[in-house]
Structure formats: C-alpha cells, structure tokens
C-alpha positions in Angstrom: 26.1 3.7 -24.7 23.7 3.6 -27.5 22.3 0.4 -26.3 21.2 3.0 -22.8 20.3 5.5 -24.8 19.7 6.5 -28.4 20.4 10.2 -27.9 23.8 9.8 -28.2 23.3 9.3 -31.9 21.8 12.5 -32.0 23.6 15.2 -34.1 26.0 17.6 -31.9 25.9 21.5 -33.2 29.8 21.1 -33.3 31.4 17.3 -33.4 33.9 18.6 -30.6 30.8 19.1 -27.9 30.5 16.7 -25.3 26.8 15.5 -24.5 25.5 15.1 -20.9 22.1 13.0 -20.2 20.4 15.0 -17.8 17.1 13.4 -16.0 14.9 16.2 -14.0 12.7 14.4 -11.5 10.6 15.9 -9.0 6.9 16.9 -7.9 4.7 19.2 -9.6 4.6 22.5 -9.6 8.1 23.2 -8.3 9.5 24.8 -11.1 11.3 21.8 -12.7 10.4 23.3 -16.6 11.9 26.8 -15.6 14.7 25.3 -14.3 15.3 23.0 -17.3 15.2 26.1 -19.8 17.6 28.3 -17.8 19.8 25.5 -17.8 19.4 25.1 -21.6 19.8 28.9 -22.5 16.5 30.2 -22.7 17.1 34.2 -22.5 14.9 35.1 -18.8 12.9 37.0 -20.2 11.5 35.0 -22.6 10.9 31.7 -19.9 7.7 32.3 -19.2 6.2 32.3 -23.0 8.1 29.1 -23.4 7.3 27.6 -20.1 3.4 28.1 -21.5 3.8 26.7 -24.9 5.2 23.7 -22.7 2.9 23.7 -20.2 -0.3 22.6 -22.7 -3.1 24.0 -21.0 -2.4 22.3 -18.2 -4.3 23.8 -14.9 -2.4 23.3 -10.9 -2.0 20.3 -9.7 -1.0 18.8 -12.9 2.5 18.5 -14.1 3.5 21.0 -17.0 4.9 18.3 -18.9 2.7 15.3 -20.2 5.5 13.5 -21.8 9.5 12.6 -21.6 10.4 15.7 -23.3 14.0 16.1 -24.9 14.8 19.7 -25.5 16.9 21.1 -28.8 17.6 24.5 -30.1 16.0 24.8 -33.2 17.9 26.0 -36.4 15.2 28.6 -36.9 12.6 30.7 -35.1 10.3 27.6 -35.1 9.1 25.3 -33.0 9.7 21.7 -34.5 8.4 18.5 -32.7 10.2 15.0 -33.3 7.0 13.3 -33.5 5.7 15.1 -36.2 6.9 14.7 -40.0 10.5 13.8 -38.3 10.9 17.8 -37.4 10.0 19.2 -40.5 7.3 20.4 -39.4 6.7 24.2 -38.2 4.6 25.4 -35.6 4.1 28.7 -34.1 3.6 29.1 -30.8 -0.1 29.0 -30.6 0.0 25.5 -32.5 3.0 23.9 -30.8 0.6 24.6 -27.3 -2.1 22.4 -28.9 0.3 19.3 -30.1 1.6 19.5 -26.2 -2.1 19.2 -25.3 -3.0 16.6 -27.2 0.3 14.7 -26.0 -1.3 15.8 -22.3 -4.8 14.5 -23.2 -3.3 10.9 -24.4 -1.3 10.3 -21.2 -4.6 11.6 -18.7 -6.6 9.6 -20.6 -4.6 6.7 -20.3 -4.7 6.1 -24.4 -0.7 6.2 -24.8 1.0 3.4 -24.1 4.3 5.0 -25.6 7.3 5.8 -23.5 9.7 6.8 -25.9 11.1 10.3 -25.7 9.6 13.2 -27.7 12.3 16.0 -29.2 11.0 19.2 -28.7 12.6 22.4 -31.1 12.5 25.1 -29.1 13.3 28.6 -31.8 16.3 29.9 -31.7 14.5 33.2 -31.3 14.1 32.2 -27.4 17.6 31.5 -26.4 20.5 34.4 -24.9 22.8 35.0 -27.3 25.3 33.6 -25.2 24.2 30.7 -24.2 26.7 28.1 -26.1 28.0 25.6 -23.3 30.7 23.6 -23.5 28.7 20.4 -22.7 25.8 19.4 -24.9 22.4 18.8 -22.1 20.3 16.4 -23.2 17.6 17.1 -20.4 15.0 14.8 -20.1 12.1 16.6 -18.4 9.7 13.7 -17.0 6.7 14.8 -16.1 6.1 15.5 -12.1 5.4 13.0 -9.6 2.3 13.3 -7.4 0.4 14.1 -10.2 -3.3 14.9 -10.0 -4.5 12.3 -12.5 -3.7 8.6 -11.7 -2.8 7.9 -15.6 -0.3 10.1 -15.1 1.1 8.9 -12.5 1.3 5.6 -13.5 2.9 7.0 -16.5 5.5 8.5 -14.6 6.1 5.5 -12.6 7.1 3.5 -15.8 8.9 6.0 -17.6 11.6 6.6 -14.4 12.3 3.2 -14.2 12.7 3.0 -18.4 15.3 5.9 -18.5 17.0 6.7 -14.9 19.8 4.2 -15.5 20.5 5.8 -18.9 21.3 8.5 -17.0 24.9 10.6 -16.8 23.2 13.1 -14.4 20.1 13.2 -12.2 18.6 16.8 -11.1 16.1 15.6 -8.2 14.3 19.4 -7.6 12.1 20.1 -5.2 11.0 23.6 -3.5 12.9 24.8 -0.7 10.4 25.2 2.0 9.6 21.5 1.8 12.8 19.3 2.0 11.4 16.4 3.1 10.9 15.6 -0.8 14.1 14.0 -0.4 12.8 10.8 1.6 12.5 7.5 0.0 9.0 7.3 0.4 8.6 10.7 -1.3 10.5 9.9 -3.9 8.3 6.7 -4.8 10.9 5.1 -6.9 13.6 2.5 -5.3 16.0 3.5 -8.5 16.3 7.1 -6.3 16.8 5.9 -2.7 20.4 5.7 -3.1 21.1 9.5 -4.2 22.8 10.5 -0.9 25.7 8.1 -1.9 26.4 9.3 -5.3 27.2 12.6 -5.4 28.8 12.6 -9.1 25.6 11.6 -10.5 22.8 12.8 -8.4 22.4 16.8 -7.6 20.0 17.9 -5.4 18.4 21.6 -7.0 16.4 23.6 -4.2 13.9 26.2 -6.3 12.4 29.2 -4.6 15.7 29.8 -2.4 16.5 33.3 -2.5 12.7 34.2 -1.7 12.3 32.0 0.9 11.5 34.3 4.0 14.6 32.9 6.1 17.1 32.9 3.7 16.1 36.3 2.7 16.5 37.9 5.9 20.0 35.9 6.2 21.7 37.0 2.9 20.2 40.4 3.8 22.0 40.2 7.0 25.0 38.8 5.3 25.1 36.0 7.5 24.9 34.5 3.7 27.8 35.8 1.6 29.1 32.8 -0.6 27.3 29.6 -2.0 29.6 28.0 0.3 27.5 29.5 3.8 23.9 28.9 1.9 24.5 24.9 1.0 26.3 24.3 4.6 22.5 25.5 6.0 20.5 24.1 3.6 22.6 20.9 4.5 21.7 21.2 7.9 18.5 21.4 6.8 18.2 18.8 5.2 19.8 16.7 8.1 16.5 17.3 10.9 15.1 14.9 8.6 14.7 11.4 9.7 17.6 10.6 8.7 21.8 10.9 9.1 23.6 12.0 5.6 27.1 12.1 5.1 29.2 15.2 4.6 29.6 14.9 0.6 25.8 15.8 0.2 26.7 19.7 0.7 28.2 19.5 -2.9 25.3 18.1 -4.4 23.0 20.7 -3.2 22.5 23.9 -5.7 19.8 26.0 -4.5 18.4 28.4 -7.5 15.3 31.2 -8.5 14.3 30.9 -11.7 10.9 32.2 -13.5 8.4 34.2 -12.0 9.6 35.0 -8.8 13.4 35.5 -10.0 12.2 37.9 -12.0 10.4 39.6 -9.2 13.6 40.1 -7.5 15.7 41.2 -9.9 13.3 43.7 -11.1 13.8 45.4 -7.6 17.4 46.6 -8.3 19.0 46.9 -5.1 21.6 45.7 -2.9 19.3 42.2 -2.2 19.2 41.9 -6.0 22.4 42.1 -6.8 23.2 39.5 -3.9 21.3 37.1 -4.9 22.3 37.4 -8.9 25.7 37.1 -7.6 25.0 34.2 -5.5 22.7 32.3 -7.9 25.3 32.6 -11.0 27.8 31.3 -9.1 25.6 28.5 -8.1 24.9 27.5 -11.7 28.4 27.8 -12.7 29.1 25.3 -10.3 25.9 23.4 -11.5 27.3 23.1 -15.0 31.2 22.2 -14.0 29.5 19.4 -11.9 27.2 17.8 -14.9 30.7 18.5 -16.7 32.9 16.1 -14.2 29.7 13.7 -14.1 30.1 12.9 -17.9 34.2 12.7 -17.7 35.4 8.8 -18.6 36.2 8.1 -15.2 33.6 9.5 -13.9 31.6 7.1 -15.6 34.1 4.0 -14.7 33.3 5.1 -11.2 29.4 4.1 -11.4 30.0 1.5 -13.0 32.5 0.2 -10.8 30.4 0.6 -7.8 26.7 -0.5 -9.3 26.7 -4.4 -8.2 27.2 -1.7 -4.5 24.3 0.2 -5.2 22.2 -2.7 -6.3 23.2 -4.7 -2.9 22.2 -1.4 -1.1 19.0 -1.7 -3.2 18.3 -5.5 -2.4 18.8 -4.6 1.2 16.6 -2.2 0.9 14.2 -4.1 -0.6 13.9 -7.1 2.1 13.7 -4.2 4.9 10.9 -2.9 2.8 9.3 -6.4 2.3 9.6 -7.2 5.9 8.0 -4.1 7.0 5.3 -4.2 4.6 4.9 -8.0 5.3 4.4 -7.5 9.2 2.1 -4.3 8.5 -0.4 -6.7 6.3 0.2 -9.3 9.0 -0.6 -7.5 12.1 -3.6 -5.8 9.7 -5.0 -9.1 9.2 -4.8 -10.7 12.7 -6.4 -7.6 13.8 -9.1 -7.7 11.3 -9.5 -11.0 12.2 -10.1 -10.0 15.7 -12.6 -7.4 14.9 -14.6 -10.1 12.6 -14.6 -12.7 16.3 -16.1 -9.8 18.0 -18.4 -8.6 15.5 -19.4 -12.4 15.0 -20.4 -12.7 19.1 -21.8 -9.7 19.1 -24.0 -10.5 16.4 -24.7 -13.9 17.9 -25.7 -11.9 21.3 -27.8 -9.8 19.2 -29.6 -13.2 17.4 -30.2 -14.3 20.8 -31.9 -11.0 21.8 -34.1 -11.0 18.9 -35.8 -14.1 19.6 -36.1 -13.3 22.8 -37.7 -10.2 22.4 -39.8 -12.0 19.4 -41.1 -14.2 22.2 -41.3 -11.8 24.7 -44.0 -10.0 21.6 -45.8 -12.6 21.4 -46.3 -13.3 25.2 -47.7 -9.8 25.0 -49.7 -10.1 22.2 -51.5 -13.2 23.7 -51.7 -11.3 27.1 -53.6 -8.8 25.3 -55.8 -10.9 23.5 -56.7 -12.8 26.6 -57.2 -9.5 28.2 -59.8 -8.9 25.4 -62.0 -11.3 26.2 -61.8 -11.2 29.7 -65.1 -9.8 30.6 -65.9 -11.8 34.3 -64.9 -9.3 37.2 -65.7 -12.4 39.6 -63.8 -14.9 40.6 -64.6 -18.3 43.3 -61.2 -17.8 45.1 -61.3 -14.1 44.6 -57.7 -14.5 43.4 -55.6 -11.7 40.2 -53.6 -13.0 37.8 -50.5 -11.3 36.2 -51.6 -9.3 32.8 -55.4 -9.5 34.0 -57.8 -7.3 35.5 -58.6 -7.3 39.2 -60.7 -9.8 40.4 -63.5 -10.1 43.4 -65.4 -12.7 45.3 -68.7 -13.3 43.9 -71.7 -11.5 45.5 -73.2 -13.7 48.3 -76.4 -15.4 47.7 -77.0 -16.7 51.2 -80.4 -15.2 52.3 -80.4 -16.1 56.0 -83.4 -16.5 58.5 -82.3 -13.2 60.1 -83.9 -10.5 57.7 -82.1 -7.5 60.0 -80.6 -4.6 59.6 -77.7 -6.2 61.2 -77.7 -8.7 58.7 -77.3 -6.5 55.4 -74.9 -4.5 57.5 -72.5 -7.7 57.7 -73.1 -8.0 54.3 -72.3 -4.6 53.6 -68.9 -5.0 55.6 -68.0 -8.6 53.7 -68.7 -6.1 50.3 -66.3 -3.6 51.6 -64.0 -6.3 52.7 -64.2 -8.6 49.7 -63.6 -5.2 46.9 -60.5 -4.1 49.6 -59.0 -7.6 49.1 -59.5 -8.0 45.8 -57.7 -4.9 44.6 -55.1 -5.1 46.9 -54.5 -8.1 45.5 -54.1 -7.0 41.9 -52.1 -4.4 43.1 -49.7 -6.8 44.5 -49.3 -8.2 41.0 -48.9 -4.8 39.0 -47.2 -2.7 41.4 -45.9 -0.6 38.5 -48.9 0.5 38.5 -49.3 1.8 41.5 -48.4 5.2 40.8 -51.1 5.1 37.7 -53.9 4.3 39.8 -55.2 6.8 42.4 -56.5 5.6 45.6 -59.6 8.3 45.0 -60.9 6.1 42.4 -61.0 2.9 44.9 -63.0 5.4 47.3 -64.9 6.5 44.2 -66.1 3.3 43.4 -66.9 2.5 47.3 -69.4 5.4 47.8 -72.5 3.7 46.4 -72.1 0.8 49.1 -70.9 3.5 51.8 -73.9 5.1 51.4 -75.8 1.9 52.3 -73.9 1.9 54.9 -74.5 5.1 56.2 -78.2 4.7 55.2 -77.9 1.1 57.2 -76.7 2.8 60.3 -79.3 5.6 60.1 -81.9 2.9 60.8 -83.1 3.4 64.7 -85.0 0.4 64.8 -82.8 -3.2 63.8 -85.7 -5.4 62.5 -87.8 -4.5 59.4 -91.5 -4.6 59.4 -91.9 -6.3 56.0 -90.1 -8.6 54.6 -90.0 -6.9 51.3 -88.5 -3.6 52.9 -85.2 -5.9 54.2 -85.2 -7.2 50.1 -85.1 -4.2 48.9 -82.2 -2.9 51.0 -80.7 -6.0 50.3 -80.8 -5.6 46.2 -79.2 -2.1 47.4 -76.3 -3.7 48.7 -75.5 -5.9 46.2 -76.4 -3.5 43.2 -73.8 -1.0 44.8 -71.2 -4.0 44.9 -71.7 -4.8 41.2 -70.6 -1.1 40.4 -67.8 -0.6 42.5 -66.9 -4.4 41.6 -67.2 -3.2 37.6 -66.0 0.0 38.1 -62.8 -1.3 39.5 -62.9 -4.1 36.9 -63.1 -1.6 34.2 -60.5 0.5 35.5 -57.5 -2.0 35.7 -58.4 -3.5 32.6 -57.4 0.2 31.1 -54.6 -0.2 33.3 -53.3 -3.4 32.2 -54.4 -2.8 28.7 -52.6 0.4 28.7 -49.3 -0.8 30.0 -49.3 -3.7 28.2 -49.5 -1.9 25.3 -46.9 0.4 26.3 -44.2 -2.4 26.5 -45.5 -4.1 23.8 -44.6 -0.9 21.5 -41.3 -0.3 23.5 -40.1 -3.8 23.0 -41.2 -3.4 19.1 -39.1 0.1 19.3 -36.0 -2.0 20.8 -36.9 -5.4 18.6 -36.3 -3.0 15.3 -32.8 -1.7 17.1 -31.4 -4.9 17.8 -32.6 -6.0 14.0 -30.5 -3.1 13.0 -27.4 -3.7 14.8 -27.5 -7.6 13.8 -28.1 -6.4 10.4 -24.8 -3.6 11.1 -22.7 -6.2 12.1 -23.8 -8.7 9.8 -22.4 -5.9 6.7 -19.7 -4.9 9.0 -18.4 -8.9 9.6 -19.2 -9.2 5.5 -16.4 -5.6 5.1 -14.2 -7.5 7.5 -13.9 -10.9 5.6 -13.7 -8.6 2.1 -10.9 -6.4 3.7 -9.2 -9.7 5.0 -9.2 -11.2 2.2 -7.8 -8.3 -0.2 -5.5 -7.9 2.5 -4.1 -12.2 2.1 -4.2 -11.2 -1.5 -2.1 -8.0 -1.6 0.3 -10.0 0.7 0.7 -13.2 -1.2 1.3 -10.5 -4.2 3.3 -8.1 -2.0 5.5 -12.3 -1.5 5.2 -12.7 -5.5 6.4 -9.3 -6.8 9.3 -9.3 -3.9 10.9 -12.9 -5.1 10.5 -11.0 -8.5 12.8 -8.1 -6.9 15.3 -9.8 -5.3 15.7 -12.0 -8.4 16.4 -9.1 -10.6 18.4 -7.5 -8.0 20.8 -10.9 -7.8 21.1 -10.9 -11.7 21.9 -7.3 -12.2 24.0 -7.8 -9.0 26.1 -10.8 -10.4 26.4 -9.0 -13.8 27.6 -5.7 -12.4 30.1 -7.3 -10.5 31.7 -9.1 -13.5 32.0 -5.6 -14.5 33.5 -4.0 -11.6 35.7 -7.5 -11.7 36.9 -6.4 -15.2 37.6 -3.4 -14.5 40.2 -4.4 -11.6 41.4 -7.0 -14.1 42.2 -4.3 -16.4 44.1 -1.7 -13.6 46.3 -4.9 -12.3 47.3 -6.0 -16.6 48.2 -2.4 -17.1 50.1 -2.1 -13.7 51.7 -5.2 -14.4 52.6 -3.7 -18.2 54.2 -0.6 -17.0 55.9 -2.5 -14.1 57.1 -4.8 -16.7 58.1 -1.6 -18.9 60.1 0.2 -15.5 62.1 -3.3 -15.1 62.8 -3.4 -19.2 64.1 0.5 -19.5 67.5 -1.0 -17.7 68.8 2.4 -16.6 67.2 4.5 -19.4 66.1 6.9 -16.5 63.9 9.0 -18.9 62.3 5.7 -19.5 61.8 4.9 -15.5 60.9 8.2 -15.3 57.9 7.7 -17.7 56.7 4.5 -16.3 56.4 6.4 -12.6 54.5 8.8 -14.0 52.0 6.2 -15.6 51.8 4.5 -12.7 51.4 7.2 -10.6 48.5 8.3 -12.9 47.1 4.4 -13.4 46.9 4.7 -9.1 45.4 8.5 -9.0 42.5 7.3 -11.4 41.9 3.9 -9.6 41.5 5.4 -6.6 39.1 7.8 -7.7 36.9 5.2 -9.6 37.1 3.6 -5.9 36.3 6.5 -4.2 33.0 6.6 -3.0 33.1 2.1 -2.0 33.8 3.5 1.5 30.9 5.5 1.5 28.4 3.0 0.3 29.9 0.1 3.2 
C-alpha cells in the first residue's frame, strides 16, 4: 500500500491501531473542515477556533483549505506543520493562521506546483478527552470544489485525481438543502461518478440536516425517531433527481450538524435538542463502524476485485460523454456555419445597397449642381424636365398688322395659357410636390397679367389712336409674363432644390446605416469564423484527449482484471487444498469437520468480495 500512499508509513499512537485513508470531497462552504474535526476528536467547543486557524484568512466563496491537508494530534499544545523544520517547529495559533495563508496565497496565485500532502499538528489542548478511536483517520481534507479562484480549481482538479484511488474511504459532503451535488456533472471528476455502486468505499455525509426547516418540523413531529426513518427520506430525496439509485445507497447516507449551527441547537436544551443529539451520535457511530468495515482485508479484496468493473463502467461512461460532447460541438458548428452563410448574404445584400445608394448620391448631387446653374425659365417646346424647374414658352415676338385691343387681349390669353401649361406640366413631373406648392402662389404670380386683362377689357373703344399707346400696353403684357414666368421659375427651383436636398440628406442618413450594418456583419461573420474555428479545435482536442482516455481506461482495465483473475485463482487453489485435505483426513471426523468449516468460511468471504458484481452489471 505504500506504493498508493506513503501515510501508511506514518507512526501509529499505539502499533495495535488500525489506519483508515479518509478523502473529504465536496464544494465550499458546506462544512467539510467542521466535519473533518468532529470526526477527528476536536472537543465542540473548541471547533470553531480551530476551524479559523485552518481556514487562513480565507473570505466566502473560497474554500477553507488551500492545500491537501493531513490532520494529527499533536504531542503538545502546539501546532506543528510537516512542511516546516519536519514538525519541529511550534506555532501558536496566531502564527499557524499565517503559514495556512501563505499555503492559500501560493495555490490562488498559481505559484505551487506541489501536490504533495501537508501534515498539519493540531494541539492536543483542542481534542475531547475521549476521543481515542479504534481506527487511526488519516483524513485528507482537499480543498472545495467550485472554488472562487480558477488556480484553485485547477488545483483541486489535479490533486483528486492524484489521491482518490489511494483512498480506503471517500466522504463526498455536501449541504442538505441542495442534493443535486451528487450528479456527475456536479461532481466534475469521472474518478466519482461511480459512488452509487460502492457503498463500502463511498459515504455520502448530508451537513446542516437537523436545522433544515423540513426535517425540523418532522423530528419534532416524531415522524423522525431513528436514523433509520431520516436516511429512508433523505434517500428519497435523493432519488427525484435525474436519476434511478439502487437500494444500498440508504447506508451510505449519514446526515450530521456540526459547528456553528449545531451548537445553536444544543445550546437550546430542550426536547428538539436532545433529539437531534440522540439522533446525530448515533449517526456517527454508524459513520465510524462503516470507515471501520471499509478498511477490513476483505473489504479491500472486494474493490479490488471489482475495479477492471468500475473502470468498464468508467470507459462507458466516457464514450457516452465523448459522443455527447462530440455531437454538441458538431451541431454548434454546422449551426455557426449557418449563421456565417446568412451573415455572408446579408452583407453581400448590404454591398449591393451601398453602391446603389452611392450612385443614387451622386445622381443627386449632379441634379443639384445642374439645378445650380439652371437660370433660363424659357424653353422652345415649353417642355419640364425631372429635377428641374418649371419651364414656359418664350414670350411672343410676333408684332402683327392689327395694333388692337383685341390683339394684346389674345396675347394676354396665350400668356395665361402658355404659364397654365407650363406649370402643370412640372407638376406632372414632381407630383410630390404637390402638397408643397400652393395653388395661391400660381394666382399670385398671375395677377400682374390679370390686371392687363382686366385693364384690356375696360377699354370701350377696340382700336388705339396711336400707335405708341398699343406698344406700350403691349410691353405691359409681356413685362407682367416675365414676372409671373420668374416668379414661378423661382419658386420650383426652391422646390426642387429643397426636396432634392431632403433625399439627398435622407439617403446619406440611410447610406451611413447600411455602412454600419455591412460593417456589423462583416465583425459578426469575422466572430463566426473565430468561434468556428475554436470550436474544430476544441473538437479535434475533445477526439485527442478521448483516445487518450479510453487508452488509459483499457490498460488499467486489462491490469485490474489480471488482478481480479488472481484472486479467483487463489479461492479455486485453496478450495482445491482444503478439498484435498477433506478427502486425506480418511474418517478422522474432527479433521472433516475442520475442512467444512474452512470451506464454508473460504465460500462466506468469496462471496462477499463478489458481492456488489451484480450491482455494477
């Protein structure tokens, strides 16, 4: 065993002690040092002072021990540490905080690199004075999982896998109000998934039980009376989980109160009190006669007889977990993938939309420039153009014989006609702008040349009496169709001026959005391929470190089986040597007698070493 684990070499208090390797594995903060000092003797009321010398400063959320800690009673009223001077050392209690510190400050840090196990003296000062056991615990108190700082929990990770096979017995503890501690994934260490089928080396240790609200009210009720009624429901319990356990797990289960809150409740003194001491030292009598039967010769025959099981159970495990982790990277990846071919067309739509809208800017910004310059209200075919002011028939230069009123009165009409049509005609091309435009301003613009008009029909006589007179009505004419003509102008060059403008500044407004969600999925199709790739990499690793596994599993499998092969061997040479002692006694009954009884014995003990194979198939 010393090849496992050194401790064995360690010095007993009296040669005829047995020793017991005790791991104590579970989250922090659930009471896993408490429960590893009442276990070792520590008088209650002294727990808590040595619960903080072992805690090291450390604040919630952190584990109260830094470092695989192996617990001794010291010879004195001193703390001793086997790091230090070999144990020579002395340290008060102040000082033997600070050392536990600095052991904390390495591991956070992530300075250590050491995963050997540190002997810690605890003074004898601390312990009842009747706390002498018949079995030597050598407790290993890891520190708890889910730790706060990632250094530790590495740490953790590599120090359960270095000593949980060394182990005789394994105290998984966790607090009663949360039982779902117990799953595999909880857990985080494959070396624990099998606990359910082991109940001689795994014990389950529920913390916090007798102040739990529910079982409070129950043993107050005495609906709880024995051990017996509390582990049947905390078994049932334990089995809404996801998952079916046998039977046998109801002896592995010892739910306890140690530390603070015990104390709470046996300082109350009454009938509740006195329940729940009776109750919980029961509990840990039964505790200790199980780690005692868990270090008993066959007891250890028996895991070793079924480990090439466990390891199968393991490597079964294993590929279930590698196939489900496999297709959840796969299925990750195709759909990543997916979401990279739509983020890849969508930022090819959103390419196509920019230049579009860059040509659609510049189309504008020539319009406007053109509309600039355009300074003619007067056009030969009296004809608009789209993006361009409205546009009228030149004034008429024809000077006719007839120098009538008549005459400029036609003229007057063709003027009215001629501005009509010609805005009508720009309003046909921007009939968005129809509602920006009031009609008042066309009439606006047409009352110098309807009051020609009405000056024109005022006239009682039709002729003029000098030529000059008609001229000079004339110029009046044509003078009031230049100002309607460039008032109108004026006006729906604003118009057009103003609108183009408008989309010009609203297509720059969506130009800058469609730039940003190109540029959005550009760095989103950029995460994608990152996330796709770390994910073909943490699968071709996930591929590497399972072939890795399965490889280990096969050789501790094959090795462990030559063992449980040997140890058959051995049952069927010593059955065949007390046979062959029966069948040489002749009729020396005593002798027959003897050989019964050895075989009878030889087939008691196999069967136990063989006891739990059904279980595990």
């Amino acid at each position: 065993m010393q090849k496992f684990d050194p401790s064995r070499a360690t010095i007993l208090r009296d040669n005829r002690q047995q020793q017991a390797s005790v791991i104590v594995y579970g989250a922090t903060q659930v009471g896993k040092t408490s429960l590893i000092l009442l276990l070792l003797g520590i008088s209650e009321r002294h727990i808590g002072r040595v619960a903080k010398v072992l805690r090291g400063g450390s604040e919630l959320g952190h584990s109260a021990t830094s470092r695989s800690l192996r617990y001794r009673r010291a010879r004195d009223n001193c703390w001793h540490f086997g790091h230090c001077d070999e144990g020579h050392t002395s340290f008060d209690d102040d000082a033997a905080e600070i050392v536990i510190q600095a052991l904390r400050q390495h591991v956070e840090s992530g300075v250590t690199s050491e995963f050997t196990c540190i002997d810690v003296f605890i003074p004898q000062q601390y312990y009842d004075a009747q706390s002498e056991l018949a079995v030597d615990l050598l407790i290993h108190d890891l520190p708890g999982i889910h730790a706060a700082n990632d250094n530790e929990k590495q740490y953790v990770t590599r120090m359960v896998k270095q000593y949980i096979n060394a182990a005789d017995v394994i105290l998984l503890v966790g607090k009663v109000d949360y039982l779902g501690f117990l799953k595999p994934e909880e857990l985080e260490s494959r070396e624990l998934f099998d606990w359910s089928y082991n109940p001689t080396r795994y014990k389950i240790v529920l913390t916090h039980c007798y102040s739990d609200a529910t079982i409070r009210s129950m043993i107050a009720s005495e609906k709880i009376n024995i051990p017996e009624e509390l582990t049947d429901y905390l078994f049932q319990q334990i089995n809404t989980l996801d998952f079916t356990l046998p039977s046998t797990v109801m002896k592995q289960i010892f739910p306890v109160e140690c530390g603070r809150s015990w104390q709470q409740i046996v300082s109350a003194n009454d009938t509740f009190s006195a329940d729940c001491q009776r109750l919980r030292a029961a509990t840990l009598e039964s505790l200790f006669q199980s780690i005692t039967d868990a270090i008993h010769p066959l007891s250890r025959l028996q895991h070793g007889y079924m480990l090439h099981i466990y390891f199968a159970d393991q490597r079964k495990h294993e590929i279930e977990e590698f196939k489900r982790s496999d297709e959840n990277l796969a299925t990750k990846i195709c759909h990543k993938t997916e979401e990279l071919e739509i983020f890849h067309n969508q930022w090819k739509s959103l390419i196509k939309k920019e230049k579009q809208c860059n040509e659609c800017q510049d189309s504008l910004a020539f319009a406007i420039r053109q509309l600039s310059t355009c300074n003619a209200p007067f056009n030969e075919d009296a004809e608009s153009t789209v993006n361009m002011p409205a546009r009228f028939a030149p004034p008429s230069e024809y000077d006719p014989k007839e120098k009538d009123v008549d005459t400029l009165k036609r003229l007057t009409a063709q003027s009215l006609a001629a501005i009509q049509q010609g805005w009508s005609s720009w309003l046909e091309l921007h009939h968005s702008l129809i509602n920006k435009v009031p009609t008042a301003e066309l009439e606006n613009a047409c009352l110098p040349l309807i009051r020609v008009k009405a000056k024109l029909d005022d006239y009682f006589f039709g002729s003029y009496l000098t030529d000059s007179r008609y001229y000079a009505d004339r110029r009046e004419v044509i003078n009031a169709y230049h100002v309607a003509v460039d008032t109108l102008f004026s006006l729906s060059k604003q118009c057009v001026m103003a609108e183009l403008k408008r989309t010009q500044k609203e297509d720059a407004a969506r130009l800058k959005e469609i730039k940003r969600q190109s540029e959005n999925s550009l760095v989103l199709s950029e995460r994608l391929k990152e996330e796709i790739a770390l994910a073909s990499l943490e699968k071709d690793q996930l591929n590497v470190e399972h072939q890795h596994q399965l490889a280990q599993l096969d050789d501790l499998i094959a090795s462990s089986r030559k063992f449980s092969n040997h140890i058959e061997s051995s049952y069927r040479v010593r059955a065949s040597e007390i046979q062959h002692q029966f069948l040489a006694a002749g009729h020396d009954r005593d002798q027959q007698l003897t050989s019964l009884l050895m075989m009878k014995v030889l087939n008691k003990d196999f069967d136990y070493i063989k006891s739990l194979q059904p279980m595990l198939r």
